[in-house]
N, C-alpha and C positions, 0 to 999 in steps of 0.2 A: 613462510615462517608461521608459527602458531601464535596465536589470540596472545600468552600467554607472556611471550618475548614483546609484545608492541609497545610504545608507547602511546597511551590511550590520548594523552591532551594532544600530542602533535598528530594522530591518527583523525581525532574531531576536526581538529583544526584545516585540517584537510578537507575534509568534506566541507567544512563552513565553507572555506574558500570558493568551492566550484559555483559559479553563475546560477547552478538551481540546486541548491542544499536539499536534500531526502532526509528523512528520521532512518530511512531504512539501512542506510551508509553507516549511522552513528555506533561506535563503538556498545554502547551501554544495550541499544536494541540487537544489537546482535548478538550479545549476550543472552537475553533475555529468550531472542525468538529460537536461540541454538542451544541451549543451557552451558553455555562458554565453549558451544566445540565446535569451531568455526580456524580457517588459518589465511592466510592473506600474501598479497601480490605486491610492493612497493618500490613507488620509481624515485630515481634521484631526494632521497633523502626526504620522504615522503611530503613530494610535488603529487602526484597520483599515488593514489589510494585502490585495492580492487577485493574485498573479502571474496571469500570460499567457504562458504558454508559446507560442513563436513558431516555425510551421515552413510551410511552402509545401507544400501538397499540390499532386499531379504536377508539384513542381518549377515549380509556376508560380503558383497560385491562394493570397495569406498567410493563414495561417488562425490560433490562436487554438486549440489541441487538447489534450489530455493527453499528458504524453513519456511513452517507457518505463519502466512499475516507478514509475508513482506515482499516488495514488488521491487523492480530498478534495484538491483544490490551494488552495483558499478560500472564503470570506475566515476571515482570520485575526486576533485581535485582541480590542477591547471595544466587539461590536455595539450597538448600538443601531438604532431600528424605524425603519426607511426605508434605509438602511444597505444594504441588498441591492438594493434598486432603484437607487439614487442608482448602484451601484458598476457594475452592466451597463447601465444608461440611459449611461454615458462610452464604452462599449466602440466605435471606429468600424464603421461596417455594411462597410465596404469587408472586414472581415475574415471569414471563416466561421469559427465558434466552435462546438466541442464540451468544454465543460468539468465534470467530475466534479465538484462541491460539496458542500461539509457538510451531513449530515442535519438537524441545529439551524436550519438558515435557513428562514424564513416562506418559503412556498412560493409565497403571494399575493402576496409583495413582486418576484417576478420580473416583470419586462415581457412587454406580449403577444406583442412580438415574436418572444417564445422559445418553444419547446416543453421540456418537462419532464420525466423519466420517470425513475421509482423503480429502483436499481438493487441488487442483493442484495449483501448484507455481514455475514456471520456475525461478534461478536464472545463469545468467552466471558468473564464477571467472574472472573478468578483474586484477587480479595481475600478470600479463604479456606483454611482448609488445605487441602492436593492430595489429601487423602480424600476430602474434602467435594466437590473438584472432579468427582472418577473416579467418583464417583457416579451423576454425571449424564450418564456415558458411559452409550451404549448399551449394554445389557447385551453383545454380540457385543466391542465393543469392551473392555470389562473383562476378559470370556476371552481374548483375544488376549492382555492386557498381564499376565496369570495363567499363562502356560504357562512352563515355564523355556525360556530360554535362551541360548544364549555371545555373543549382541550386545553390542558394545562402542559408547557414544558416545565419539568425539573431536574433535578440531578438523580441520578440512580447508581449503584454501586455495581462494582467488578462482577460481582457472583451472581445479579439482578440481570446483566449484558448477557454473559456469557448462559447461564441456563436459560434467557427465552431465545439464544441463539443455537443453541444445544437440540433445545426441543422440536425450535421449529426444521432446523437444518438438519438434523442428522446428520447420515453419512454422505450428505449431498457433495461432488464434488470430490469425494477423497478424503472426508473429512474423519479422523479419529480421535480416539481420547487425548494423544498425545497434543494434539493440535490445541486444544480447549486449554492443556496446562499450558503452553505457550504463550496462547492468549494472555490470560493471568499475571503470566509474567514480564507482558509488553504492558500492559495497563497498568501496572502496579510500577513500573522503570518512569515509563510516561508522565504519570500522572503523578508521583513524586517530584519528576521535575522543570512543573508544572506543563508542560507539553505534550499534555490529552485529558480528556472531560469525558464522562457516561453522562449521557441525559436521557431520559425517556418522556413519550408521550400519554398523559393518562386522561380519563374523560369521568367524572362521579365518582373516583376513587380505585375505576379499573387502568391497570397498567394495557396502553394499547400496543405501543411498540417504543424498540431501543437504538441505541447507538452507542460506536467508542469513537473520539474524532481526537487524534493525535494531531497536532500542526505544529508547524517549521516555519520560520523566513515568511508568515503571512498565509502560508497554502494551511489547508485544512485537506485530512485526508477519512472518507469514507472506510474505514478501516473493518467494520463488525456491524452490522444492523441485523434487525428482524423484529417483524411483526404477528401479532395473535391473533387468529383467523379477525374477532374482531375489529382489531386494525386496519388489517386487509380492507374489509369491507369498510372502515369509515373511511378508507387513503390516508391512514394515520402520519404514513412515514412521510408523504410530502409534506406534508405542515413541521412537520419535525426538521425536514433538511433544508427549508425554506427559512425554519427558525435558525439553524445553524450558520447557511449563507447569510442571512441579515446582521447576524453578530461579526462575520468577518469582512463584508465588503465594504466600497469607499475607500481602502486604503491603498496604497503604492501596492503591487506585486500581489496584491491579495487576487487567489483563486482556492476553488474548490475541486480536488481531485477524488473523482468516484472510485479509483484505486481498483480498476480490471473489471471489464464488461463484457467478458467473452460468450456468457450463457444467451443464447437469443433474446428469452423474458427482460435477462437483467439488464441486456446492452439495449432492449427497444426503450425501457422504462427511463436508464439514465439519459440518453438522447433528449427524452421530453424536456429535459431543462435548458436545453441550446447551449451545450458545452460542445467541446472541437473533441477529436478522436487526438490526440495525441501520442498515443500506440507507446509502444518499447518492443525492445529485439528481447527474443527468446533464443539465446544460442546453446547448442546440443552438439555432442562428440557425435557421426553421423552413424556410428555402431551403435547409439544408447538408446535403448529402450524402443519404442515403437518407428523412431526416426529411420528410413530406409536407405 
């Protein structure tokens, strides 16, 4: 069915319910991250939940893909065993599908038709105190967060995130303009309701580096970062995600989700904080796109 037909509180309500609630399941960010063109999967009177984010590759071929700025899109809900087949056995073959899925799903309940493949996802358990976290920094990383010095965290705006992440990243990754208006419009859903914060780190009045950090149910998710060569060099952004984990841990269920570590750089750098690879399934129609 389409976005358009759902009922959005018992659609939420659904994602609430599953044992690990995602922002990226929620109705309002899939909005946001699809500008409303998105259609969905629903089991026994929405018990499971499973969007389909809907876009045309080359503008011609509909396909069935992940949008910008969001990971794990489903399913969502109170699975039960067959549940994961029954929910892409509906999917039409007319669509090419590349969909990111929760680590939790039987991985045998997927059809043959699809291909599979393990994708990296650092998360650290911050339900402990932020001693007990820094701990299990790499020791390099401990020294960095031990030197003195005049960084300040504060808040920074949407337009502040996204253009030192614009400049620094380019077209890194696949990354286009459409993607930046995305961004915008997950920060702005977010951070309305109250569930994401821009902070940045500055030193003497210079901006070193940013962040968007959306959170859920206690988790916090690395969602948009980037630093200014001078950040780089002073290691701006650990002090920055160090300040982030210290505001959310100690509490029940609190952890920190790096939100996809695939680049080598990016997956060695988030490891230094002694989070667990937690992964998720990336499943693909086996005709789509590079898949063989």
């Amino acid at each position: 069915m389409r976005s358009r037909q759902i009922d959005f509180d018992r659609w939420d309500e659904a994602v609430m319910r599953d044992p690990l609630p995602l922002p990226y399941g929620l109705s309002w960010w899939l909005d946001a991250a699809t500008d409303s063109s998105w259609d969905a999967l629903i089991v026994d009177d929405y018990r499971v939940v499973l969007p389909l984010p809907r876009l045309r590759r080359y503008g011609i071929l509909p396909a069935y893909i992940r949008p910008p700025f969001t990971q794990q899109i489903g399913p969502y809900g109170t699975l039960r065993a067959g549940d994961v087949h029954r929910l892409l056995g509906q999917i039409p073959r007319k669509f090419q599908l590349a969909l990111p899925l929760r680590p939790t799903i039987d991985r045998e309940e997927v059809p043959g038709v699809y291909a599979v493949r393990k994708r990296v996802n650092y998360v650290l358990d911050l339900a402990r105190p932020f001693a007990t976290v820094r701990q299990g920094f790499q020791k390099r990383m401990r020294q960095y967060l031990n030197q003195q010095t005049e960084m300040e965290v504060h808040p920074v705006s949407r337009d502040q995130v996204i253009h030192l992440c614009r400049t620094q990243l380019g077209d890194k990754g696949g990354i286009r303009s459409f993607h930046w208006q995305r961004l915008a419009a997950i920060i702005d859903a977010a951070v309305d309701r109250e569930l994401g914060y821009c902070r940045g780190m500055s030193e003497g009045g210079e901006l070193l580096c940013v962040g968007f950090y959306p959170h859920l149910a206690g988790r916090a998710f690395n969602l948009a970062a980037a630093s200014t060569p001078l950040g780089f060099e002073k290691r701006a952004m650990i002090h920055l995600l160090a300040h982030v984990m210290q505001t959310m841990s100690d509490r029940p269920g609190a952890a920190f989700d790096f939100e996809g570590s695939e680049l080598p750089g990016v997956r060695e750098f988030f490891s230094r904080f002694g989070g667990e690879d937690e992964g998720y399934f990336l499943v693909e129609r086996k005709w789509f796109g590079l898949v063989k």
